[in-house]
Backbone as ProteinMPNN parsed JSONL, in Angstrom:
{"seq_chain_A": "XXXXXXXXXXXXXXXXXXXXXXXXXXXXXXXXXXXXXXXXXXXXXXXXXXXXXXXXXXXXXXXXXXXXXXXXXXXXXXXXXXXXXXXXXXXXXXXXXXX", "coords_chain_A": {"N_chain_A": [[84.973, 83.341, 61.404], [87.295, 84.689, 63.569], [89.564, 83.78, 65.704], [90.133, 83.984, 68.815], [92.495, 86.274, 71.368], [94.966, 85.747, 73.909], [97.789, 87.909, 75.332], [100.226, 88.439, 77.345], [102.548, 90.561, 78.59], [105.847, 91.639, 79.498], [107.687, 94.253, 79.424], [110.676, 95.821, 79.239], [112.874, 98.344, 79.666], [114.005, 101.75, 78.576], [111.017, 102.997, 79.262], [109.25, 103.881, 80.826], [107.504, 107.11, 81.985], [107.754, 107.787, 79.405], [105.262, 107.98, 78.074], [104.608, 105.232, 76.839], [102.477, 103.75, 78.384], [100.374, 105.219, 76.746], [100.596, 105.223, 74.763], [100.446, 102.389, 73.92], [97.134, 102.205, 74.84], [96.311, 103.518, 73.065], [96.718, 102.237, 70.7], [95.865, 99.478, 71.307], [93.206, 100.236, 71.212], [92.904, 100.843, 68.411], [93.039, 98.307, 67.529], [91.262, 97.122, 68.626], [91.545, 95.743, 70.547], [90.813, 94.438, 74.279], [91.38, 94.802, 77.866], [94.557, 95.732, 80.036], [97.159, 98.307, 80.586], [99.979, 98.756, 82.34], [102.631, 100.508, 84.494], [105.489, 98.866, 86.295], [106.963, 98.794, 89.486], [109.29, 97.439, 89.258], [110.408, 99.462, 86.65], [109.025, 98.243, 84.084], [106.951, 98.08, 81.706], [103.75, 96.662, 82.234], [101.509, 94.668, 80.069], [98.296, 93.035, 79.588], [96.214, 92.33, 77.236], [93.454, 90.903, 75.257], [92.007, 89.634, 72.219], [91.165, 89.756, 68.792], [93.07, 87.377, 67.121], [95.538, 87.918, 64.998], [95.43, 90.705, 65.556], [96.115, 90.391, 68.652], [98.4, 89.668, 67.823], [99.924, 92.158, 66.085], [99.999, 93.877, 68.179], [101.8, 92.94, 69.918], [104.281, 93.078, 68.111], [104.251, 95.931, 67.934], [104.659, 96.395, 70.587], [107.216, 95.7, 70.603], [108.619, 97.866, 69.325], [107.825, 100.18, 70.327], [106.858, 103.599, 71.32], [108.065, 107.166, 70.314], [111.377, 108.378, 71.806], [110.997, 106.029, 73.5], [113.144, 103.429, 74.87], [113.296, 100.303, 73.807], [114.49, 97.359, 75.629], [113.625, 94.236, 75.554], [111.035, 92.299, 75.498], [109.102, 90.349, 77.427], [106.679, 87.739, 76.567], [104.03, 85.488, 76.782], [101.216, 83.424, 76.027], [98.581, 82.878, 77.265], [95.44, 80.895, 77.637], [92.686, 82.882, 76.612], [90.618, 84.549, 78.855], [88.07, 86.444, 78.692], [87.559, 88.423, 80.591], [87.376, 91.285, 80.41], [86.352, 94.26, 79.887], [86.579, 96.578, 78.301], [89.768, 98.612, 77.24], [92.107, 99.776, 79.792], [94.198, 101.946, 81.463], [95.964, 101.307, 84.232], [97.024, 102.141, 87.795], [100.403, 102.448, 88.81], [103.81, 101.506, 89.273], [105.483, 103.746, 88.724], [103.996, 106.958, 87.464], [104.884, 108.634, 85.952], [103.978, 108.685, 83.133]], "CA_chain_A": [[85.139, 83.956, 62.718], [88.48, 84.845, 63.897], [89.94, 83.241, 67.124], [90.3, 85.073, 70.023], [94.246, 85.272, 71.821], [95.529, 86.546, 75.011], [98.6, 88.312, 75.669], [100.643, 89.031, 78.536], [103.747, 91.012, 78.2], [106.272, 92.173, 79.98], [108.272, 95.625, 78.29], [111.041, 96.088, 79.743], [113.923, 99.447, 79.115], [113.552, 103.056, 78.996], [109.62, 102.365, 78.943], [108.509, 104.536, 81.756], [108.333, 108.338, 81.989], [107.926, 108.311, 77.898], [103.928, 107.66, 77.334], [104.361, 104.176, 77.062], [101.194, 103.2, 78.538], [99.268, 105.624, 76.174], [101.13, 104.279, 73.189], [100.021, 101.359, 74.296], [96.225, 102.288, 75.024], [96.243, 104.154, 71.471], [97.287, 100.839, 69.836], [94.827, 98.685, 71.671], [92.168, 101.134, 70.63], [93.033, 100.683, 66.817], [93.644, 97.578, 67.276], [90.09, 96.744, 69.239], [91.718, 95.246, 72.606], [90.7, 94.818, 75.732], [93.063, 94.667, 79.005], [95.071, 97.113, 80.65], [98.496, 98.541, 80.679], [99.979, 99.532, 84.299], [103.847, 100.695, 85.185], [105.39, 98.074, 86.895], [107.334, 98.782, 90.315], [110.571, 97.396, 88.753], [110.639, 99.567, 85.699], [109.22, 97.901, 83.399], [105.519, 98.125, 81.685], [102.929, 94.955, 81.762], [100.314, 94.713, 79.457], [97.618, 92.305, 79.489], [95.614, 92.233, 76.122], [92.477, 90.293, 74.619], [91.463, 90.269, 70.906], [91.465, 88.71, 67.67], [94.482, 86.518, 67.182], [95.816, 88.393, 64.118], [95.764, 91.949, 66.47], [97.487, 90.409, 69.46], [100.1, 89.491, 67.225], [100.328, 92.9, 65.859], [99.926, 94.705, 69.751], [103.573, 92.454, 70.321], [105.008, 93.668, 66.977], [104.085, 97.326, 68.148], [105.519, 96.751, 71.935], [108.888, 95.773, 70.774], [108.83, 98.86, 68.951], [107.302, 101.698, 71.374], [106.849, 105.248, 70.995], [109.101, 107.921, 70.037], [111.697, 108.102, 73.499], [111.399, 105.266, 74.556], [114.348, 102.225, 74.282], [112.624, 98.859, 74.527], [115.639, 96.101, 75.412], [113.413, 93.357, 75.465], [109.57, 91.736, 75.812], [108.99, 89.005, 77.673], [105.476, 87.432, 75.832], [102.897, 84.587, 77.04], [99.639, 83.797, 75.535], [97.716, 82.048, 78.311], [93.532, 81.08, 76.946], [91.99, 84.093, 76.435], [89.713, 84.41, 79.743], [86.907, 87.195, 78.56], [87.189, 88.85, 81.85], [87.669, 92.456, 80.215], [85.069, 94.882, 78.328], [87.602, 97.692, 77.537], [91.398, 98.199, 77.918], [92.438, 100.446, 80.783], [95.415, 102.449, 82.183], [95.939, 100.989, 85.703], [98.134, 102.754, 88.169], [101.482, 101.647, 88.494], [104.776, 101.974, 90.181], [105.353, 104.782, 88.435], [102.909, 107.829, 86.786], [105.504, 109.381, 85.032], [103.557, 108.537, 81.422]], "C_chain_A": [[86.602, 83.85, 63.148], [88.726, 84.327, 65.611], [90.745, 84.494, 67.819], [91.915, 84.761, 70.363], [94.166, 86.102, 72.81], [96.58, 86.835, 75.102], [98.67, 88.968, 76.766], [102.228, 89.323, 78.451], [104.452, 92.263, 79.254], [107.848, 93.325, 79.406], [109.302, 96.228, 79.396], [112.493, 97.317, 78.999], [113.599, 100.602, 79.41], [112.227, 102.9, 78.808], [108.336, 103.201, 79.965], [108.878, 106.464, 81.997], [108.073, 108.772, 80.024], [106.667, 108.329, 77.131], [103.923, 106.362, 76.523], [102.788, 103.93, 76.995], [99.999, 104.023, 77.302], [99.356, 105.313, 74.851], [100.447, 103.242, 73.16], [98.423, 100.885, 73.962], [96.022, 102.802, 73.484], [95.935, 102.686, 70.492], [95.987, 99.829, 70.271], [93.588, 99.183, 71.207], [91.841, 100.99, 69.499], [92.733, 99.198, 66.589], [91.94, 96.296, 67.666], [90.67, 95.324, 70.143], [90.742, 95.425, 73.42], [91.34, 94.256, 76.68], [93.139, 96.045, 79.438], [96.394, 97.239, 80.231], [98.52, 99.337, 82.041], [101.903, 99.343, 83.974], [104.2, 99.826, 86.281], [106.611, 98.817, 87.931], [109.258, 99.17, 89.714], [111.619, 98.263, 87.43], [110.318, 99.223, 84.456], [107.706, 98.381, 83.181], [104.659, 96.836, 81.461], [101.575, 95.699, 81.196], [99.746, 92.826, 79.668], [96.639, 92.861, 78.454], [94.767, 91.262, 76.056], [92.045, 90.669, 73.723], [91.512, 89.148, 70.069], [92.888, 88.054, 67.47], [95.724, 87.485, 66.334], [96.231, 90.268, 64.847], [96.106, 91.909, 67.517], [98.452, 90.578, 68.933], [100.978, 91.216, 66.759], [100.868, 93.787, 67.325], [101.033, 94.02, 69.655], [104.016, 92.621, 69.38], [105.45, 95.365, 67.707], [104.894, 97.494, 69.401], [106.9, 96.657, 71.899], [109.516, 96.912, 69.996], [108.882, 100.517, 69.881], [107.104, 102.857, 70.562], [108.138, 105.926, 70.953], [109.911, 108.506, 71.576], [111.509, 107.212, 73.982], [112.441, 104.397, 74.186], [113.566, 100.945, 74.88], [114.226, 98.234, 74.392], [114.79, 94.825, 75.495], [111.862, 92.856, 76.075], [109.513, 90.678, 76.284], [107.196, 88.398, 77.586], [104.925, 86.213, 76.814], [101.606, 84.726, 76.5], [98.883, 82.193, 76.128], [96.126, 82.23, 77.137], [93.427, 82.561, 77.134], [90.69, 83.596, 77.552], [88.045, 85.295, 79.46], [86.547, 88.084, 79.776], [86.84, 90.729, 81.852], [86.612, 92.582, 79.261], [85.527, 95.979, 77.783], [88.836, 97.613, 77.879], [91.675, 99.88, 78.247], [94.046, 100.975, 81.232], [95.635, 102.176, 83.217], [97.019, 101.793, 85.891], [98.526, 101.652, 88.211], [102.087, 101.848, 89.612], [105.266, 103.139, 90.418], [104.35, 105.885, 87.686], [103.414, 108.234, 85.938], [105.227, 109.611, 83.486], [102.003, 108.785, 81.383]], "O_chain_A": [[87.086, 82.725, 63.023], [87.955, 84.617, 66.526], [91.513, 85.41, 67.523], [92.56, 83.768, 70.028], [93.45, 87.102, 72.768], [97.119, 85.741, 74.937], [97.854, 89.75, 77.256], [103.043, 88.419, 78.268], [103.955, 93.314, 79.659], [108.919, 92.824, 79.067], [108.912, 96.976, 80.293], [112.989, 97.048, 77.904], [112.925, 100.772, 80.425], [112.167, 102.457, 77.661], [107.107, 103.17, 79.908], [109.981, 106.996, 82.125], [108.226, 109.898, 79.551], [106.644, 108.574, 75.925], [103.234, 106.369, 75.502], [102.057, 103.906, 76.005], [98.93, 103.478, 77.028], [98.466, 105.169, 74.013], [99.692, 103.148, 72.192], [98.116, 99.898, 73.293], [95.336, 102.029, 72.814], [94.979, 102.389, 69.776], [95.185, 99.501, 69.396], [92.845, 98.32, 70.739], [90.641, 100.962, 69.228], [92.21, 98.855, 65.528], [91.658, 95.194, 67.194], [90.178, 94.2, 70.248], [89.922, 96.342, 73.382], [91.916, 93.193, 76.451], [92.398, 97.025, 79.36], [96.859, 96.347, 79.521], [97.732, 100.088, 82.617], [102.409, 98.373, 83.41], [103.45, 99.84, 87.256], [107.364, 99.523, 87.261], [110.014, 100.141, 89.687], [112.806, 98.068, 87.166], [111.028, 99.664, 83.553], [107.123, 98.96, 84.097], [104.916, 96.06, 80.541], [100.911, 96.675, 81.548], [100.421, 91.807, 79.82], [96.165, 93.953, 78.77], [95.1, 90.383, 76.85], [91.578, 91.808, 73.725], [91.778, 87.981, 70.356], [93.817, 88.715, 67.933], [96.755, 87.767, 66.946], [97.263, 90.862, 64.537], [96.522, 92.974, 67.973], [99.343, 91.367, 69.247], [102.161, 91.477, 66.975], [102.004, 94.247, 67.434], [101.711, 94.775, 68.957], [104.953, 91.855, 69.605], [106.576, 95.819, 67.914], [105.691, 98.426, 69.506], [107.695, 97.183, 72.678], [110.741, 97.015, 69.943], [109.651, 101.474, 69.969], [107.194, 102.964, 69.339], [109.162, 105.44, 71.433], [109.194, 109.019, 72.435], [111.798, 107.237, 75.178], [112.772, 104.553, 73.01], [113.31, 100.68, 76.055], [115.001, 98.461, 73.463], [115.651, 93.946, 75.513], [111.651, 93.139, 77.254], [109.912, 89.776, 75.549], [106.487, 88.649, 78.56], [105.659, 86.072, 77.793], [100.955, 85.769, 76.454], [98.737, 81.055, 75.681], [95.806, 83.09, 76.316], [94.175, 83.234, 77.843], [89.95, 82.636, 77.335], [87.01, 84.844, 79.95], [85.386, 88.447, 79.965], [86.318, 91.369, 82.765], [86.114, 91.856, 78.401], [84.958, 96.431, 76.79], [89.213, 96.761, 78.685], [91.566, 100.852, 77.499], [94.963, 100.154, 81.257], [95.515, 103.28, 83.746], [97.802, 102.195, 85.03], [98.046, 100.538, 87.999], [101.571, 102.199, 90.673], [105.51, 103.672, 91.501], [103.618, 105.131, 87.045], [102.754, 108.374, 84.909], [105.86, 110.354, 82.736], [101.398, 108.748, 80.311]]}, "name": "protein", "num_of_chains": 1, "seq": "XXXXXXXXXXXXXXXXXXXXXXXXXXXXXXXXXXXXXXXXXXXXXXXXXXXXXXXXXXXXXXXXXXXXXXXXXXXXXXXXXXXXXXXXXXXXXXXXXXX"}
């Protein structure tokens, strides 16, 4: 049985405006996440993730990468317990819509 992990990440650069969040949601999808991704106020995008240990790790491989257009400068990571609070992973609004 594979151990569960949580991630919480904060994606910060050109990141908004470029389909980000659906990059994102795509990836979590493949990846069998659950969480959200939401546009944060400041510019930046937060994800919150839950999964197998082995496909967080990849989901923060993939965010410091992004989608085609965007410029990541930098992730800021945490992996708090894994709470179970999520049963799919979601697009929340944001600061911005632009993605």
């Amino acid at each position: 049985m594979t151990e569960k992990k949580r991630l919480e990440a904060t994606v910060h650069g050109r990141v908004q405006g470029v389909g980000f969040r659906w990059f994102v949601r795509s990836n979590a999808a493949r990846l069998k996440l659950v969480g959200w991704v939401s546009n944060d106020p400041s510019g930046s995008v937060v994800v919150v993730a839950e999964g197998d240990d082995d496909a967080i790790d990849e989901m923060a491989t993939e965010l410091r990468k992004g989608p085609p257009g965007a410029v990541v400068d930098g992730v800021d990571t945490a992996f708090p317990p894994p709470t179970g609070e999520f049963g799919s992973f979601a697009i929340r609004p944001g600061g911005h819509s632009g993605d």
